[in-house]
VEXZA-159934 format. One record per residue: residue number from 1; residue in three letters; x, y, z of N, C-alpha, C, O in turn. Coordinates in Angstrom, 3 decimals. Atoms other than C-alpha are relative to their C-alpha. Example, Ala and Ser with C-alpha at 12.3 -4.5 7.8 and 13.67 -1.06 7.14 Angstrom:
<rs>
<r pakol="1" mardo="ALA" n_x="0.890" n_y="-1.190" n_z="0.000" ca_x="12.300" ca_y="-4.500" ca_z="7.800" c_x="0.900" c_y="1.200" c_z="0.000" o_x="1.936" o_y="1.181" o_z="0.665"/>
<r pakol="2" mardo="SER" n_x="-0.820" n_y="-1.190" n_z="-0.060" ca_x="13.670" ca_y="-1.060" ca_z="7.140" c_x="-0.770" c_y="1.090" c_z="0.730" o_x="-0.261" o_y="2.198" o_z="0.899"/>
</rs>
This chain:
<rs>
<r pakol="1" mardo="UNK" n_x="-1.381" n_y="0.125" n_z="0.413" ca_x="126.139" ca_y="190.761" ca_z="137.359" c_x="0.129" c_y="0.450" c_z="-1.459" o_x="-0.768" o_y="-0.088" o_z="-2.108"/>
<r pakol="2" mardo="UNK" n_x="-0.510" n_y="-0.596" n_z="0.655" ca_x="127.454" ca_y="192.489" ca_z="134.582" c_x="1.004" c_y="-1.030" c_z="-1.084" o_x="2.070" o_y="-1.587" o_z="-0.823"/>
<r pakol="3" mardo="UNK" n_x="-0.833" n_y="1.075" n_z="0.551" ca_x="128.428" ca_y="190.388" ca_z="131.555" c_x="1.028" c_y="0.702" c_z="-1.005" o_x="0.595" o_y="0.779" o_z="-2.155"/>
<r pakol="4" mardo="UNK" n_x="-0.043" n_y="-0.498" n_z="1.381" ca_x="130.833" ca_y="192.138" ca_z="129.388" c_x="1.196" c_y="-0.516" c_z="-0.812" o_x="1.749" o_y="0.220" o_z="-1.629"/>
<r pakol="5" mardo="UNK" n_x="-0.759" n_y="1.096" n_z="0.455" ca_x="133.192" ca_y="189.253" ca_z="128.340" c_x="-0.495" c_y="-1.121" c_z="-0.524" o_x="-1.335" o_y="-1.889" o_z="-0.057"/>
<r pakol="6" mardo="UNK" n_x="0.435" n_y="1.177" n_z="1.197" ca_x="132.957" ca_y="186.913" ca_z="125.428" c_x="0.718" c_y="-1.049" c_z="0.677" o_x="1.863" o_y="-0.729" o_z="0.359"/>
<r pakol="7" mardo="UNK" n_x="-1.286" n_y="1.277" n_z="-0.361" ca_x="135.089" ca_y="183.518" ca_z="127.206" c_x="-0.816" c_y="-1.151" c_z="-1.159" o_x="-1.868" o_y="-1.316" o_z="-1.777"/>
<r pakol="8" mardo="UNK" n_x="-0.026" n_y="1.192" n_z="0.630" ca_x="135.674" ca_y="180.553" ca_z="125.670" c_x="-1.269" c_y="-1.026" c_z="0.246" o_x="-1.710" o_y="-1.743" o_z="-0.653"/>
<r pakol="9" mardo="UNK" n_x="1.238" n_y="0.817" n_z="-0.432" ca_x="132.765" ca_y="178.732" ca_z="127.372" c_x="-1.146" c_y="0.374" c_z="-0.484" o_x="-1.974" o_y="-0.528" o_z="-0.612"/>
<r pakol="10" mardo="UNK" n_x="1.005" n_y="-0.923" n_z="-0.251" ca_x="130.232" ca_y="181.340" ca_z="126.752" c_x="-0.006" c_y="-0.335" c_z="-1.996" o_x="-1.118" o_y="-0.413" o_z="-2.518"/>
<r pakol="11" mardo="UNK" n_x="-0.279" n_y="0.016" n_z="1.488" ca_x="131.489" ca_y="180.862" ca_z="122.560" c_x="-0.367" c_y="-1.596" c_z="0.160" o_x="-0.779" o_y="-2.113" o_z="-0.879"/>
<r pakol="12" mardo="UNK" n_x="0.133" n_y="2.435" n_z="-0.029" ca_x="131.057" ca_y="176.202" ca_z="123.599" c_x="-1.596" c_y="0.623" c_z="-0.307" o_x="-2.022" o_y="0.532" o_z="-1.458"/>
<r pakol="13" mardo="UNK" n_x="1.339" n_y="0.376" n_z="-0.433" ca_x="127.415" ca_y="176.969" ca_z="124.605" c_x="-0.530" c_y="0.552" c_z="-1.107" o_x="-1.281" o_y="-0.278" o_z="-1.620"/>
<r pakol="14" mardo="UNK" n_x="0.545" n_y="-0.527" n_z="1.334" ca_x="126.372" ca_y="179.127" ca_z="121.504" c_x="0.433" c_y="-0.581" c_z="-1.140" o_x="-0.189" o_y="-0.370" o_z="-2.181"/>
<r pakol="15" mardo="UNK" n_x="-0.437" n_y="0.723" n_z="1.075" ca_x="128.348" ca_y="177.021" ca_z="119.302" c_x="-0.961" c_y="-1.390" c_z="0.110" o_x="-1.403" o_y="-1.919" o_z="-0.910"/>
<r pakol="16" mardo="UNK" n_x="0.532" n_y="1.222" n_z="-0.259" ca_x="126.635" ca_y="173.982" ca_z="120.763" c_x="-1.754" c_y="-0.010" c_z="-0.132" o_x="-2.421" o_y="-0.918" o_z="-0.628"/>
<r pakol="17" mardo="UNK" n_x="0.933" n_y="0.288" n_z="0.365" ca_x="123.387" ca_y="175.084" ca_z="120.918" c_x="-0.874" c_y="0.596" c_z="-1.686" o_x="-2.042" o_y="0.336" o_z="-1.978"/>
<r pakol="18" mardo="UNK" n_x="0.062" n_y="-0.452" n_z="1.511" ca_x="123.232" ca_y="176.782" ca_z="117.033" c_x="0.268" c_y="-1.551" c_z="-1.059" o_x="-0.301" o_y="-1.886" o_z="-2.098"/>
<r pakol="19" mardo="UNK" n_x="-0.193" n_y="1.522" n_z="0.450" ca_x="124.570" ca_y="173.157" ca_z="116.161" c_x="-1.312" c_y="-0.740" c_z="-0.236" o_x="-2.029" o_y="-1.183" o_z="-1.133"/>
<r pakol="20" mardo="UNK" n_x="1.526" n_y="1.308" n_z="-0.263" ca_x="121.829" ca_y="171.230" ca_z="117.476" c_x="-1.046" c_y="0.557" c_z="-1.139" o_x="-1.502" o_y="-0.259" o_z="-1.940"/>
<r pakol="21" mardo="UNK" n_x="1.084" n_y="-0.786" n_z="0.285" ca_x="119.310" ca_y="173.968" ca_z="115.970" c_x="-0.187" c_y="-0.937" c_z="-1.405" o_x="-1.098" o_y="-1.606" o_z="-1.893"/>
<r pakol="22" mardo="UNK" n_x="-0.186" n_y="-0.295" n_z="1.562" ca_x="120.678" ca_y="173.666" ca_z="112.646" c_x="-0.031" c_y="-1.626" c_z="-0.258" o_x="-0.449" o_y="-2.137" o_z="-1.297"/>
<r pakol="23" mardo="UNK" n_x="0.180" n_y="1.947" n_z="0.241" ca_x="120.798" ca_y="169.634" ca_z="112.868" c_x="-1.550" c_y="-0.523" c_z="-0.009" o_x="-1.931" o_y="-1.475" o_z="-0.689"/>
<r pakol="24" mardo="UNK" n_x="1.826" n_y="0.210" n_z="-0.432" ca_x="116.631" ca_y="169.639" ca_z="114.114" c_x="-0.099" c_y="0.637" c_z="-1.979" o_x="-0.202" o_y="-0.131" o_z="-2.935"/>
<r pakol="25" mardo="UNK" n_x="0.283" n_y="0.163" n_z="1.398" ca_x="116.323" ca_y="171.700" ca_z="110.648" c_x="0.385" c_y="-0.260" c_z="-0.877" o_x="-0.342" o_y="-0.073" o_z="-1.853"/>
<r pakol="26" mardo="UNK" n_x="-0.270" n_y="0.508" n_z="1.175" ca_x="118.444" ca_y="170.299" ca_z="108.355" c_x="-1.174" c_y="-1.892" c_z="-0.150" o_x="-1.053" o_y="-2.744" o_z="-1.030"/>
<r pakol="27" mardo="UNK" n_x="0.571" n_y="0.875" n_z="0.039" ca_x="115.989" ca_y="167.520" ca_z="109.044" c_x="-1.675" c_y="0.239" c_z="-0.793" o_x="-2.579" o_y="1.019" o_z="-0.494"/>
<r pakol="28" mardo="UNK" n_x="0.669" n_y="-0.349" n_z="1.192" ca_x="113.764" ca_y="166.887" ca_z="105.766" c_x="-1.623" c_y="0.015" c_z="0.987" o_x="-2.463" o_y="0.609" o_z="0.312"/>
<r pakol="29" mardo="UNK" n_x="1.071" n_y="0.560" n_z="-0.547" ca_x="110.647" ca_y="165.996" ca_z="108.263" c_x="-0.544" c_y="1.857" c_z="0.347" o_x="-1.665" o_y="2.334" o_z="0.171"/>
<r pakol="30" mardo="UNK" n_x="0.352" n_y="-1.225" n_z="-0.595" ca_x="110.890" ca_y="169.712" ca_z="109.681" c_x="0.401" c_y="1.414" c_z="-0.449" o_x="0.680" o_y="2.437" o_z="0.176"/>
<r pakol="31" mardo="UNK" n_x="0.362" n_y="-0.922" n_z="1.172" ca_x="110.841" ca_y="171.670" ca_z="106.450" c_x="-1.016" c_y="0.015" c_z="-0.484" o_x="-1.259" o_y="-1.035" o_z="-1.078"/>
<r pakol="32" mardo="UNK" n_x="0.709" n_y="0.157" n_z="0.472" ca_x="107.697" ca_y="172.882" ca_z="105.422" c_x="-0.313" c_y="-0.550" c_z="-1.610" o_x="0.471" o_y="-0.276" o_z="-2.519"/>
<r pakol="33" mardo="UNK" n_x="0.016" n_y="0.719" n_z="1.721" ca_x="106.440" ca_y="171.012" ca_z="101.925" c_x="-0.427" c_y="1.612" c_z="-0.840" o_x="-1.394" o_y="2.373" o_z="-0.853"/>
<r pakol="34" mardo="UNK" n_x="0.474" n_y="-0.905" n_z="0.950" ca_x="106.895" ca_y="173.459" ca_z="99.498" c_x="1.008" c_y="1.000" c_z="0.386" o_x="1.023" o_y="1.868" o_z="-0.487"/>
<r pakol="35" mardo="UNK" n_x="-0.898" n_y="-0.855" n_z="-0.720" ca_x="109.551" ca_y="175.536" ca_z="101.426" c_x="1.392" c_y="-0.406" c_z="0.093" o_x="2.218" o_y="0.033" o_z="0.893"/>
<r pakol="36" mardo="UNK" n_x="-1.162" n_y="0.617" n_z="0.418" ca_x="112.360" ca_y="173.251" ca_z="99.818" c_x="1.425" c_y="0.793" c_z="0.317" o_x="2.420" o_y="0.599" o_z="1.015"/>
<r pakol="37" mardo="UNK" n_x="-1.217" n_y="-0.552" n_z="0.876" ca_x="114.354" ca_y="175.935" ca_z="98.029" c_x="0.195" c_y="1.151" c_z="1.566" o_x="1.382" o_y="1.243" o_z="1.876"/>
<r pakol="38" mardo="UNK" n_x="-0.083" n_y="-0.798" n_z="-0.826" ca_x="113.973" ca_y="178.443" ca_z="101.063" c_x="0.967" c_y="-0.742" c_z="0.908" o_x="2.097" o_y="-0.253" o_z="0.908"/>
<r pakol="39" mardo="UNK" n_x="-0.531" n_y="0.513" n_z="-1.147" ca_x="115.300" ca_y="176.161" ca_z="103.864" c_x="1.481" c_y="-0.436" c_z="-0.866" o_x="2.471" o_y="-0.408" o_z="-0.134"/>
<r pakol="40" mardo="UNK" n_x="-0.644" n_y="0.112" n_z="0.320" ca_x="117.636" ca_y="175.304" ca_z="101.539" c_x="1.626" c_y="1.148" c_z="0.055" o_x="2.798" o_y="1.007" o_z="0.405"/>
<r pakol="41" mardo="UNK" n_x="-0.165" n_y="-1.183" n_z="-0.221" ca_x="118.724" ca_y="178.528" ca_z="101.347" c_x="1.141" c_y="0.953" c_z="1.241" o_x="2.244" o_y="1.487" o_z="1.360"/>
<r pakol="42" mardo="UNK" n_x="-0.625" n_y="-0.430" n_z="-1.497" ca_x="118.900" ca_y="179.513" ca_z="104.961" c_x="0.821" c_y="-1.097" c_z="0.468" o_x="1.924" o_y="-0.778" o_z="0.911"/>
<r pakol="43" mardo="UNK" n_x="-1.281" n_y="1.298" n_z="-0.379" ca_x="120.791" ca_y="176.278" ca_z="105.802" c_x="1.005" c_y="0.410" c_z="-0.337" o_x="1.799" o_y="0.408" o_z="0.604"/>
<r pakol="44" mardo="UNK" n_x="-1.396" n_y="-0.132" n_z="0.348" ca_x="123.791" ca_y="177.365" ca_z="103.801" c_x="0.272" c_y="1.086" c_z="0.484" o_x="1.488" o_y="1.275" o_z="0.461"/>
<r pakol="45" mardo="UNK" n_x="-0.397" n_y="-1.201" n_z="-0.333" ca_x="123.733" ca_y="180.703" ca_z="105.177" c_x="0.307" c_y="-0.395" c_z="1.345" o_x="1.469" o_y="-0.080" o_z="1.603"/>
<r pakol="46" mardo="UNK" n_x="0.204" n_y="0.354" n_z="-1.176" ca_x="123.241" ca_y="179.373" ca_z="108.684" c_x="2.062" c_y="-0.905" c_z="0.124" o_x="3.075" o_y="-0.450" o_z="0.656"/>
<r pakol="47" mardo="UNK" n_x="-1.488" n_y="0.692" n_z="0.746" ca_x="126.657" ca_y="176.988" ca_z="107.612" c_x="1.235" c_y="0.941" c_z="0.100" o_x="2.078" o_y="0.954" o_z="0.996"/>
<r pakol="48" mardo="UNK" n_x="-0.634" n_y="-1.019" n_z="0.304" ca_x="128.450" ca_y="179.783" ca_z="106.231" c_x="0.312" c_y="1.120" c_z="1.318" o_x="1.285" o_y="1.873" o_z="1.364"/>
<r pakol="49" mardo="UNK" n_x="0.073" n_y="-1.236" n_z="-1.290" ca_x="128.010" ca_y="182.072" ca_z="109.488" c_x="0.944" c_y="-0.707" c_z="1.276" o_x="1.792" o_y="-0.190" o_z="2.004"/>
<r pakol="50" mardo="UNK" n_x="-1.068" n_y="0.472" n_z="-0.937" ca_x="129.324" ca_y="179.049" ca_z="111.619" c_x="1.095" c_y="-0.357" c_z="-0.339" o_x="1.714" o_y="-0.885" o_z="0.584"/>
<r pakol="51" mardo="UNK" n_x="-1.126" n_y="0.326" n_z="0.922" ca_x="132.028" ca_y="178.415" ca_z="109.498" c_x="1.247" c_y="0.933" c_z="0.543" o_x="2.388" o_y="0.782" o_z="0.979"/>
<r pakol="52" mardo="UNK" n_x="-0.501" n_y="-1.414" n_z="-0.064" ca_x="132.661" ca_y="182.028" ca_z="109.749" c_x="0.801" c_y="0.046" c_z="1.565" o_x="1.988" o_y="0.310" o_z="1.756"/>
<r pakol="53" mardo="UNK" n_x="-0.337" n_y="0.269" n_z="-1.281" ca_x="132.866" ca_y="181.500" ca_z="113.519" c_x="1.046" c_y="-0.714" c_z="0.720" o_x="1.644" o_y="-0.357" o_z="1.735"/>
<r pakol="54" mardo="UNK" n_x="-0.977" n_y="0.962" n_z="-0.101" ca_x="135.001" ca_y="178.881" ca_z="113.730" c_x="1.178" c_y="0.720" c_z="-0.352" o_x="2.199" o_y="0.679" o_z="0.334"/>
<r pakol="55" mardo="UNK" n_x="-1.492" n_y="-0.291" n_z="0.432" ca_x="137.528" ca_y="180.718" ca_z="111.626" c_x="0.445" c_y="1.261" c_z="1.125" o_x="1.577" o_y="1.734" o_z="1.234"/>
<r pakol="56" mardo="UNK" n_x="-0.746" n_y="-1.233" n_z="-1.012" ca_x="137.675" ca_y="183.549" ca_z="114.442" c_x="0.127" c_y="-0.527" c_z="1.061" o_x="1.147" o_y="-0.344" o_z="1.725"/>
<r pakol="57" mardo="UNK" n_x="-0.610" n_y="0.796" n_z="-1.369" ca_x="137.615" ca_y="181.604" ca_z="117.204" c_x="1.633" c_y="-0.646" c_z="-0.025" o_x="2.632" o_y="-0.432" o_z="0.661"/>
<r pakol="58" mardo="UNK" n_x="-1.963" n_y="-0.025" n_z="-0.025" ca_x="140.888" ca_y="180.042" ca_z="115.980" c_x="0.788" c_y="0.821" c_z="0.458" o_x="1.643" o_y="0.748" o_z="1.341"/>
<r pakol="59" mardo="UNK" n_x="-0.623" n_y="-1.369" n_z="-0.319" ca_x="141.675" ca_y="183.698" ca_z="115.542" c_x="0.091" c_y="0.241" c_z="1.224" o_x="1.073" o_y="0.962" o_z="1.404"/>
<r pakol="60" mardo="UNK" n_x="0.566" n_y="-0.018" n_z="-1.337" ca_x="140.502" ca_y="183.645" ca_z="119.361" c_x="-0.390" c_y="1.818" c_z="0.107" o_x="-0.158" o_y="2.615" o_z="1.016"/>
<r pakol="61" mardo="UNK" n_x="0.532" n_y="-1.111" n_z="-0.062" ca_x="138.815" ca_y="186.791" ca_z="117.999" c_x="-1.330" c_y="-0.344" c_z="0.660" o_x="-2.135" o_y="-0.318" o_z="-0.272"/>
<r pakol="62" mardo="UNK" n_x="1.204" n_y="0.436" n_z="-0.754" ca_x="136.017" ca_y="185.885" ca_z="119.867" c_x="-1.500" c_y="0.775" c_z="0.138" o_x="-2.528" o_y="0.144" o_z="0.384"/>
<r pakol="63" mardo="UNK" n_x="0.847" n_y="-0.415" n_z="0.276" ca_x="133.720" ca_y="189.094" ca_z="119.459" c_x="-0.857" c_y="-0.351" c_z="-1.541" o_x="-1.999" o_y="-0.800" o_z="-1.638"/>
<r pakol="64" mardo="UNK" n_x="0.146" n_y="0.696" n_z="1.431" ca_x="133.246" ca_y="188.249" ca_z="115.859" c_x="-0.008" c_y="-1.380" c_z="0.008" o_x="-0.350" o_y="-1.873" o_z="-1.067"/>
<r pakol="65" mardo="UNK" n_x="0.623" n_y="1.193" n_z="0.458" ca_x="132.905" ca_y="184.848" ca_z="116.355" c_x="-1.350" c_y="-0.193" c_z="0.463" o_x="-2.121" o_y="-0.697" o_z="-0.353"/>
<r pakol="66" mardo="UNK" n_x="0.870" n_y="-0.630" n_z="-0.561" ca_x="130.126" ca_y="185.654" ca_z="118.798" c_x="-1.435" c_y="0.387" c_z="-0.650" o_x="-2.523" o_y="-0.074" o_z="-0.306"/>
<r pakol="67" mardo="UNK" n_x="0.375" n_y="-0.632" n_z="0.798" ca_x="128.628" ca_y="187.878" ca_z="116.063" c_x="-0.484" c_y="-1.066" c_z="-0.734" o_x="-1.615" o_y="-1.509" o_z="-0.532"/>
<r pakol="68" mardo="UNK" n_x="0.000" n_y="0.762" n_z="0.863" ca_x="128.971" ca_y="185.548" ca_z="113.545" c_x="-1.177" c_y="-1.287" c_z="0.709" o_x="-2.179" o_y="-1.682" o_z="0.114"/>
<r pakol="69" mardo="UNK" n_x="1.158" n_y="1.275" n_z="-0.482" ca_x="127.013" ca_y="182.590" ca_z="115.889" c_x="-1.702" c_y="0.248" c_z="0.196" o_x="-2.637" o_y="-0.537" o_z="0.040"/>
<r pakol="70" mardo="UNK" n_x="1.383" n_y="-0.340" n_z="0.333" ca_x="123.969" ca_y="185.123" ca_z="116.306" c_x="-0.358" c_y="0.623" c_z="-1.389" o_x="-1.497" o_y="0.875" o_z="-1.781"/>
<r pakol="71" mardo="UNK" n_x="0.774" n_y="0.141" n_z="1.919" ca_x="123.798" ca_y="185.774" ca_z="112.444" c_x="-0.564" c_y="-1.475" c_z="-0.043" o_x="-1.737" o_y="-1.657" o_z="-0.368"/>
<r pakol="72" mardo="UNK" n_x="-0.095" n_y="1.298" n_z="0.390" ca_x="124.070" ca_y="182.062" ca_z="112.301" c_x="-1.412" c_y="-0.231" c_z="0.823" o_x="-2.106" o_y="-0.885" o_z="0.044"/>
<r pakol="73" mardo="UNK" n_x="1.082" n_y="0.039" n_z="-1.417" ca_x="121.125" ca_y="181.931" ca_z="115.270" c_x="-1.590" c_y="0.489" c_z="-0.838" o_x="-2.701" o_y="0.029" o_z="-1.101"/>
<r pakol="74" mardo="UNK" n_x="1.262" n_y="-0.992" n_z="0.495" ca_x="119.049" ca_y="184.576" ca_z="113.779" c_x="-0.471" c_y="-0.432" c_z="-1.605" o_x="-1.651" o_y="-0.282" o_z="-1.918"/>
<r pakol="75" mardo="UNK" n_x="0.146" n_y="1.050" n_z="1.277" ca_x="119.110" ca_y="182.721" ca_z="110.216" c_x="-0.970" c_y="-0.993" c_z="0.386" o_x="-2.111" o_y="-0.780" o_z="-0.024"/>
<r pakol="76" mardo="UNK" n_x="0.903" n_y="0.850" n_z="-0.679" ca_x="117.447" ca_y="179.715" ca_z="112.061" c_x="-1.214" c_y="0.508" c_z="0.105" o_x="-2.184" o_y="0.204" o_z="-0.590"/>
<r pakol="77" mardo="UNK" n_x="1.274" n_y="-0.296" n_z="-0.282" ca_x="115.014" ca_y="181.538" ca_z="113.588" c_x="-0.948" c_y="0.918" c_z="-0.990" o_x="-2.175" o_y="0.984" o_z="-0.923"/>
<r pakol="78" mardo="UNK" n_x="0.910" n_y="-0.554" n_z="1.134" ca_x="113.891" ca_y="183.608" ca_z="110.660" c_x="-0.772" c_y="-0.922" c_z="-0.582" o_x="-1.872" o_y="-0.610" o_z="-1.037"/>
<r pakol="79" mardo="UNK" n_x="0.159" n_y="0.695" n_z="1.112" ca_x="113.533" ca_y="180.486" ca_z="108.893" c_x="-2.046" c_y="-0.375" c_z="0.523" o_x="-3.179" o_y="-0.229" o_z="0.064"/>
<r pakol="80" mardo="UNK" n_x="1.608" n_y="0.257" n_z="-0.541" ca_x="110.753" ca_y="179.206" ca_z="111.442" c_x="-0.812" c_y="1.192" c_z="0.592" o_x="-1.703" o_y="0.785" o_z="1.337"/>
<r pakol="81" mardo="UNK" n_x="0.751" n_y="-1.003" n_z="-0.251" ca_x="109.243" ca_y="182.743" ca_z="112.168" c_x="-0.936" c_y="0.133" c_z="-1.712" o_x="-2.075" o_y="0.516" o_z="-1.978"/>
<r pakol="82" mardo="UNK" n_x="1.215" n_y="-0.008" n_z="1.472" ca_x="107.847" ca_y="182.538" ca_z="108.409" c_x="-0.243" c_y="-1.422" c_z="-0.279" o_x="-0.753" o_y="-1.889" o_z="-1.297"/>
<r pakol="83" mardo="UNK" n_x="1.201" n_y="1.187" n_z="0.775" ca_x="106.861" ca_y="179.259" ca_z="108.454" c_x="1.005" c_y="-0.723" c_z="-0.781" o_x="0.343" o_y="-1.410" o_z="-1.558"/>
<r pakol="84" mardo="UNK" n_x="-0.757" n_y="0.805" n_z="1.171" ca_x="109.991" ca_y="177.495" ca_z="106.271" c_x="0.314" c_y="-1.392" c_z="1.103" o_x="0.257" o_y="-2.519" o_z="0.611"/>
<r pakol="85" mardo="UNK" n_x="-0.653" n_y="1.269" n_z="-1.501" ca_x="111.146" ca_y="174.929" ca_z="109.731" c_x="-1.611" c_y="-0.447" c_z="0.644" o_x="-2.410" o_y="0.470" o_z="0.838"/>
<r pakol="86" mardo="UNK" n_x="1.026" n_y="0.050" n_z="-0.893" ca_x="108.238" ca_y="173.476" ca_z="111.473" c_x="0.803" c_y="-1.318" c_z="1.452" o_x="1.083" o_y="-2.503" o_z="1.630"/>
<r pakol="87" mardo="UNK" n_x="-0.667" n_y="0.716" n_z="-1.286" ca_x="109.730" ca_y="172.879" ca_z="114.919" c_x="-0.817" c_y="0.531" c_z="1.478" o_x="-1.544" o_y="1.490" o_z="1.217"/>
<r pakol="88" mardo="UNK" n_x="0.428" n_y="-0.058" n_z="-1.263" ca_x="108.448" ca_y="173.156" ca_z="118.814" c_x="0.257" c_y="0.624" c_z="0.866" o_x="-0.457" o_y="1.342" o_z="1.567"/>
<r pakol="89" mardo="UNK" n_x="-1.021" n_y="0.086" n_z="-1.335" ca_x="111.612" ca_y="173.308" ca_z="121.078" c_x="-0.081" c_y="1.573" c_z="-0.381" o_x="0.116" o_y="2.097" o_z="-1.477"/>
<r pakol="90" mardo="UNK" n_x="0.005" n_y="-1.103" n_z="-0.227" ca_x="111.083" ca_y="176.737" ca_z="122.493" c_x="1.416" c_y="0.418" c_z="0.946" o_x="1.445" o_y="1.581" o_z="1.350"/>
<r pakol="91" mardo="UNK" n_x="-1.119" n_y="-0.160" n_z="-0.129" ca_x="114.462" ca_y="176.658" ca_z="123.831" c_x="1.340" c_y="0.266" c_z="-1.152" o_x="2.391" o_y="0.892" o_z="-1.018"/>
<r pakol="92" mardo="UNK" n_x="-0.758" n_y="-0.151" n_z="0.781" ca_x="115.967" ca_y="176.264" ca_z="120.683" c_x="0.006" c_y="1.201" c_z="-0.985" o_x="0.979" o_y="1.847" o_z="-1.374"/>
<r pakol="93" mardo="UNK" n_x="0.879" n_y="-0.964" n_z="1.176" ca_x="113.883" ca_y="178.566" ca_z="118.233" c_x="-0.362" c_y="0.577" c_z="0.766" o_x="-0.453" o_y="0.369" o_z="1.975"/>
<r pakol="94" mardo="UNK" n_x="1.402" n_y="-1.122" n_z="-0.728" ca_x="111.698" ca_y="181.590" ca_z="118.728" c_x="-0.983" c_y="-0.414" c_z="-0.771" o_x="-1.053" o_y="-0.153" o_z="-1.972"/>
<r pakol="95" mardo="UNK" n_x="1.286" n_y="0.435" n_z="0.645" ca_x="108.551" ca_y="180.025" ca_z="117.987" c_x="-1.219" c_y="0.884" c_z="0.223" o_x="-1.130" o_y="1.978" o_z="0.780"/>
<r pakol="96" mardo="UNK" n_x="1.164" n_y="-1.097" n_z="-0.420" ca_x="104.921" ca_y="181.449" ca_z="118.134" c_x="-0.774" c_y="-0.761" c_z="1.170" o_x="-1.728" o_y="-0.222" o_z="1.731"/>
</rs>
């Protein structure tokens, strides 16, 4: 099947699970020591991206909010691909 529609549901489930992500690392336990200022960092960007999202979804621009949720996504997972998040859930993250 052929996906080539952004819906409203399809924007819940990426909003919902970028949420959670970003809630596992804003948690001080699953920042590496020493990787303060970094996670710090990507957190606000991660923030900033869903923020971003939110404001187009209002818009019910929905490609761009879309956009905006895998910046917000791909922020996350940079963070724990170098080592700044130390997390597990291979559903949530791209881990090694």
């Amino acid at each position: 099947m052929i996906q080539d529609k952004i819906t409203k549901e399809k924007l819940n489930k990426y909003f919902n699970l970028s949420s959670k992500a970003l809630e596992i690392v804003k948690n001080k336990k699953n920042i590496a020591k020493g990787k303060e200022k970094e996670a710090k960092e990507i957190i606000s960007m991660v923030e900033n991206y869903l923020s971003d999202a939110k404001f187009f979804e209002k818009k019910q621009d929905y490609v761009n909010a879309f956009a905006a949720l895998n910046y917000a996504h791909g922020w996350i997972d940079s963070g724990v691909r170098l080592g700044i998040f130390n997390v597990n859930d291979n559903k949530l993250f791209t881990v090694r």
